[in-house]
C-alpha positions in Angstrom: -14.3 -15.3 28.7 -16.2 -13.3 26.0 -15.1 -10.0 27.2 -11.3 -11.3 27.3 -11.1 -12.9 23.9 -12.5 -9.5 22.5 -10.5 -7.4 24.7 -7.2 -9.7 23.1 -8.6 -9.4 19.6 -9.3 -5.2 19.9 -5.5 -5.6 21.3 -4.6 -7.3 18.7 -6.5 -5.3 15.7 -4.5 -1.9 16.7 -1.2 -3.5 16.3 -1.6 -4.7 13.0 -3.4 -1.2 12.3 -0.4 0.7 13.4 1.6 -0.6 10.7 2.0 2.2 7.5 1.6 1.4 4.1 5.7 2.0 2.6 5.6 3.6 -0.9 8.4 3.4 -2.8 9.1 5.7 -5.7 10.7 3.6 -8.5 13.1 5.7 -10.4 14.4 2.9 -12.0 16.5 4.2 -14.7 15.0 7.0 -15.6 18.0 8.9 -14.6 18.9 7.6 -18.3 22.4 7.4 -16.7 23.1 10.6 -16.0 24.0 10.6 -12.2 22.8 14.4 -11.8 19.3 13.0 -12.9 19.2 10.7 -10.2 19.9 13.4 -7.6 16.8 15.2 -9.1 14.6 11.9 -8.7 15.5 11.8 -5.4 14.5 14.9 -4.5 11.7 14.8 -6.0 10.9 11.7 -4.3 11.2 13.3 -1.2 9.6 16.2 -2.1 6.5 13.5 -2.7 7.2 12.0 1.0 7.8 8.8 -0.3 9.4 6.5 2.2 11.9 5.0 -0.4 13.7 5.4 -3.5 14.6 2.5 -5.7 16.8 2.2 -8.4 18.4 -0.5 -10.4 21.9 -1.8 -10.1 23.7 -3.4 -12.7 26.4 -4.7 -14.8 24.7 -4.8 -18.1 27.0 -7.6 -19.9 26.5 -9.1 -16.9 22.8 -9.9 -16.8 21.8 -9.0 -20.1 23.6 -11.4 -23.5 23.8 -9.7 -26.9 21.0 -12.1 -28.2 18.2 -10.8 -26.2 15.9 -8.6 -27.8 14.0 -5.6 -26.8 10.6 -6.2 -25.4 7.6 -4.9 -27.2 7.1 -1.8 -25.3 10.6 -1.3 -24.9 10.4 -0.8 -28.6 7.6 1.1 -28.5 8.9 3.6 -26.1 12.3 4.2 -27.5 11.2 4.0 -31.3 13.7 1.5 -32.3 16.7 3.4 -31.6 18.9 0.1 -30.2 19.6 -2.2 -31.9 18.8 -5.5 -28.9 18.6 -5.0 -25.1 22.4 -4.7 -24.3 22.8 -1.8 -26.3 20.2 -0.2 -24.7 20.6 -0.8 -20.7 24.5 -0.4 -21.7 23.4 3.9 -21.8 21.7 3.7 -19.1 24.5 2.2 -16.2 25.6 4.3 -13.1 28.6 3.1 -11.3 28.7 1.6 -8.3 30.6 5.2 -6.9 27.6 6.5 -8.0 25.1 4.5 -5.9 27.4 4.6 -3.1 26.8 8.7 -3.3 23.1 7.9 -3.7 22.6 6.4 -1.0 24.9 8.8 1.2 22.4 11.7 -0.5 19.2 9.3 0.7 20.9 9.3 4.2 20.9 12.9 4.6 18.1 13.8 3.5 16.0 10.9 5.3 14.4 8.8 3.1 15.3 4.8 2.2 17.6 4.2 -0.2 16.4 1.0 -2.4 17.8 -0.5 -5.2 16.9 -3.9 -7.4 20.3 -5.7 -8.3 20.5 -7.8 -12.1 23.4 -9.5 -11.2 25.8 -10.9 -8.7 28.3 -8.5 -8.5 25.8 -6.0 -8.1 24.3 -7.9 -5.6 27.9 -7.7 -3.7 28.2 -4.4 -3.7 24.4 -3.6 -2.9 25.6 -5.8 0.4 28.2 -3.1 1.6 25.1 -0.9 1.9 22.6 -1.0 4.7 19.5 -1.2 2.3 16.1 -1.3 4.5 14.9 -3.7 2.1 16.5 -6.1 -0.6 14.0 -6.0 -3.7 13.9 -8.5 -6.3 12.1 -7.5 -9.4 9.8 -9.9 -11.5 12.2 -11.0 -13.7 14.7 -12.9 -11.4 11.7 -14.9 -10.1 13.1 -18.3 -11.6 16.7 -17.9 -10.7 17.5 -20.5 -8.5 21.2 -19.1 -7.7 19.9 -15.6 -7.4 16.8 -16.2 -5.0 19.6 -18.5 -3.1 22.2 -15.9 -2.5 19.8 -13.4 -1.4 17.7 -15.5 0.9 21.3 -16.3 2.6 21.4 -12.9 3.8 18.5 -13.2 6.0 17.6 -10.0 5.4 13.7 -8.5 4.5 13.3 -8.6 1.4 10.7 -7.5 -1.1 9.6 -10.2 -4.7 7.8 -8.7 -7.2 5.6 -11.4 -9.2 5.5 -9.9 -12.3 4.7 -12.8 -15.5 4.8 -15.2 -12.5 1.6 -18.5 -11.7 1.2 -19.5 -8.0 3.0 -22.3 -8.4 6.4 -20.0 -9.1 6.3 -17.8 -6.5 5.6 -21.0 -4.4 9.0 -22.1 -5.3 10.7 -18.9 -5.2 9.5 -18.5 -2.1 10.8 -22.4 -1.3 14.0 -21.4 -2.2 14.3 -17.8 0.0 13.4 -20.0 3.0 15.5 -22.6 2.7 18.5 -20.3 2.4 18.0 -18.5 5.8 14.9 -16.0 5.3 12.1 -16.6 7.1 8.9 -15.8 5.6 8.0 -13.5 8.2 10.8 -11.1 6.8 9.4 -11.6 2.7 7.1 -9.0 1.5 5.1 -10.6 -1.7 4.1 -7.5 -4.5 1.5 -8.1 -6.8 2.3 -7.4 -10.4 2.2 -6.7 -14.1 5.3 -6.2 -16.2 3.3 -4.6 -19.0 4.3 -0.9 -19.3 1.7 0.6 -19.3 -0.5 -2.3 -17.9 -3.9 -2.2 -19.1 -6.7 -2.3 -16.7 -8.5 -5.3 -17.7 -5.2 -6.9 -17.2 -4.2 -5.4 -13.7 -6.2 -8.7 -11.9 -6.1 -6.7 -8.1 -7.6 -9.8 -6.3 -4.9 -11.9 -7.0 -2.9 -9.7 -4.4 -5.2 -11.5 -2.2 -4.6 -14.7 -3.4 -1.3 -14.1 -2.6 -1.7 -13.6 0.5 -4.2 -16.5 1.2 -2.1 -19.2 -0.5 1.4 -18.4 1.7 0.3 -17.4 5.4 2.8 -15.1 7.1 3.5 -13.6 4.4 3.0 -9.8 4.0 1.4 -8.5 0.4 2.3 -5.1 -1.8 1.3 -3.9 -4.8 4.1 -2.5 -7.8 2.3 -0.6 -10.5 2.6 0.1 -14.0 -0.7 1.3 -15.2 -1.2 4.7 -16.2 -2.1 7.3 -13.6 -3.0 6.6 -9.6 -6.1 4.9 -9.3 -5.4 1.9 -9.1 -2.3 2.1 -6.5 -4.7 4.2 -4.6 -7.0 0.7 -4.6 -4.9 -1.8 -3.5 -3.9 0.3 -0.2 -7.2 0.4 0.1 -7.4 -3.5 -0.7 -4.4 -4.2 1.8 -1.2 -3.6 0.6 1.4 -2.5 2.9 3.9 -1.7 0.1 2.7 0.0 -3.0 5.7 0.8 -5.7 5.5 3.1 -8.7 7.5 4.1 -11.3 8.0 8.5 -11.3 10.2 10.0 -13.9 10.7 13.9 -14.2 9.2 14.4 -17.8 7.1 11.4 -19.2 9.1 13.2 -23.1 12.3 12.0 -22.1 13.8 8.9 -24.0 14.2 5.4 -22.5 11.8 2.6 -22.0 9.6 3.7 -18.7 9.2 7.4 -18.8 6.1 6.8 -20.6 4.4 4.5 -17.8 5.6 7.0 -15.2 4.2 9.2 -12.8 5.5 12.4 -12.9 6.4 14.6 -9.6 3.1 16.3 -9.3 1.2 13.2 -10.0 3.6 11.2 -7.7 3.3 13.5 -4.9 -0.8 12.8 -5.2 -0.6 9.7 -4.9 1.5 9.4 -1.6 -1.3 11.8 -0.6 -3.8 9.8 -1.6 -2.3 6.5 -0.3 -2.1 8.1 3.0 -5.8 9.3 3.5 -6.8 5.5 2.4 -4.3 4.8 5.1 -6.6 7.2 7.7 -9.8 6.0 6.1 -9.4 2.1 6.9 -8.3 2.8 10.3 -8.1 0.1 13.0 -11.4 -1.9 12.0 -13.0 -1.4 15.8 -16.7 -0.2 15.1 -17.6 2.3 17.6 -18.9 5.9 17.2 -15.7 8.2 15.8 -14.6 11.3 17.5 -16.3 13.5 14.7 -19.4 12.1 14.9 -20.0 11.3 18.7 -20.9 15.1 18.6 -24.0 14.3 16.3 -25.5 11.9 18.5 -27.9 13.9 20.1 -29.0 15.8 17.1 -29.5 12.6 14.4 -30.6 10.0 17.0 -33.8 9.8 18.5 -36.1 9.7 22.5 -39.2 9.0 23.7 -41.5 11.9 24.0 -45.0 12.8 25.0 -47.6 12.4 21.7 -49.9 14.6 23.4 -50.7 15.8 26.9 -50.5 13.5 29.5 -51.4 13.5 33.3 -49.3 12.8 35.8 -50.7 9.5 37.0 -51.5 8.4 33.6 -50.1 5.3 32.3 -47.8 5.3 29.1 -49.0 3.4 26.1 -48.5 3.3 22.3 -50.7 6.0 22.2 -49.4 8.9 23.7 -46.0 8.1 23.5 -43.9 8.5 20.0 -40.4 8.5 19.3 -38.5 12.0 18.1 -35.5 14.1 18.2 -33.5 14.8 19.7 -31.6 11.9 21.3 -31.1 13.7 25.4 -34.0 11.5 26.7 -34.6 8.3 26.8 -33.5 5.6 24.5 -36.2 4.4 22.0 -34.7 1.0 22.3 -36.3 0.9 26.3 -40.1 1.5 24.7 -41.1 -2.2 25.8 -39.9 -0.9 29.2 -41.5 2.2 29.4 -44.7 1.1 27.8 -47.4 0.6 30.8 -45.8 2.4 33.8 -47.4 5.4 35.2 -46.4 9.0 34.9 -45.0 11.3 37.7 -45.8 14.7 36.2 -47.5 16.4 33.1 -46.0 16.1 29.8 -47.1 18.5 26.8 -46.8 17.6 23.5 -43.2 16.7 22.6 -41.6 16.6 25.9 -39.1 14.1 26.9 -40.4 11.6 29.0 -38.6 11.0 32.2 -38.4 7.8 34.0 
């Protein structure tokens, strides 16, 4: 029975190993509008090997009224140069012709095309388009007729957690279901809507507490701290989506160049992501094909402490225990300790049974 239930659990260990860790490069709009710049993000995306893309698709007077202000690092990163947040995600619109060449570019040149809708015509259109993932972005986390129309789709979807407590993402997550998405098919990131996020405030294990507090759900990471090291931790952590926001010059205007990777830095950490990926490998703890070679030298047999007769019996005496490991294994001593010897041994030979 013992050797079944292990031989299920080994079974069962390399099929949740063989899933990969999907990294999405968020371009966001750091296109700045300008649909030429979003052909350079993608290829630069793929140039990184990221598995997706993502932008953001909207209708700016649709999502967005001319009383909301600019958040504080939207202000900081674009040096007051609108006057409220309409004004400035108004510059920074693609059409929906736009996307629909996008994705058509993503297509041929083999890497997902993502993108976050803001509203609900945007959310129509996104429909026409046979996303791999539906993403909804921190922000929409409390929008009861949002999360309902999307979890209708039955679709996988992606819900970044950004500014949200447990008990939000418990209802979000009430809502998806009970409009046709199993949870099996949800994908719950771990985030911070800070740009950049500082570290003390990044909080890592609560990507764990995600996934403790909503079984069968599966858990990501989006990032918006400076540089890679901390993507780089929660694959290593368990994440099986990581997102990060990659811009081609950090000097641009707009409110997220400044938090984002550039291509170089981008294309390290999908490098990086990917040996953590090797490193954690399928949790079975046997000797590795790279080091089953070193055996012999590093481990250890019993050999002769001195001369001994054939006849002689073996004690603690003339027996020690040295390398190499070819002989026999130090963990029979108790065994070998008291029978008799069929041949001489010199010093440091391996004894024989």
């Amino acid at each position: 029975m013992r050797l079944f239930a292990g031989t299920r659990l080994l079974c069962w260990m390399n099929k949740k190993m063989q899933n990969k860790i999907y990294i999405i490069a968020e371009a966001g709009v750091n296109h700045n509008g300008s649909f030429k710049q979003a052909v350079k993000l993608i290829d630069a995306a793929v140039e990184a090997k990221a598995d997706a893309i993502k932008f953001q698709t909207f209708i700016a007077e649709e999502c967005i009224s001319k009383n909301a202000e600019l958040a504080d690092y939207q202000k900081t990163n674009i040096k007051n140069q609108y006057n409220n947040q309409l004004d400035m995600v108004k510059r920074l619109e693609l059409s929906f012709d736009h996307f629909r060449d996008l994705y058509n570019l993503c297509l041929r040149a083999e890497i997902d095309f993502l993108s976050t809708p803001f509203d609900f015509k945007s959310i129509d259109f996104l429909s026409s388009l046979d996303m791999t993932f539906w993403k909804i972005p921190s922000g929409e986390i409390n929008n009861l007729p949002y999360l309902k129309k999307i979890g209708s789709f039955n679709k996988k979807l992606i819900l970044s957690t950004g500014m949200a407590s447990l008990g939000e993402i418990e209802s979000a997550l009430a809502i998806l279901e009970n409009a046709g998405t199993h949870r099996d098919k949800i994908i719950i990131l771990h985030c911070n809507t800070e740009y950049p996020t500082p570290m003390y405030d990044v909080n890592l294990k609560a990507m764990q507490t995600i996934k403790y507090a909503f079984p069968g759900v599966k858990i990501g990471y989006s990032d918006h701290t400076l540089g890679i090291e901390i993507p780089i931790a929660a694959a290593a952590m368990g994440a099986r989506v990581i997102e990060k926001h990659f811009t081609m010059d950090k000097t641009l205007p707009g409110p997220d160049h400044k938090a984002s990777l550039d291509p170089k830095e981008l294309t390290a950490m999908v490098l990086a992501v990917r040996n953590i990926e090797k490193a954690l490998g399928n949790g079975i703890k046997k000797p590795s094909p790279s080091e089953s070679k070193n055996i012999y030298a590093a481990r250890k047999s019993i050999v002769a402490a001195c001369d001994i007769k054939i006849g002689e019996k073996f004690t603690d005496t003339n027996l020690r225990v040295k390398r190499p490991g070819i002989g026999i294994n130090p963990m029979k001593w108790n065994e070998i300790i008291g029978k008799t010897a069929k041949k001489n041994y010199s010093r440091d030979d391996i004894i024989h049974p």
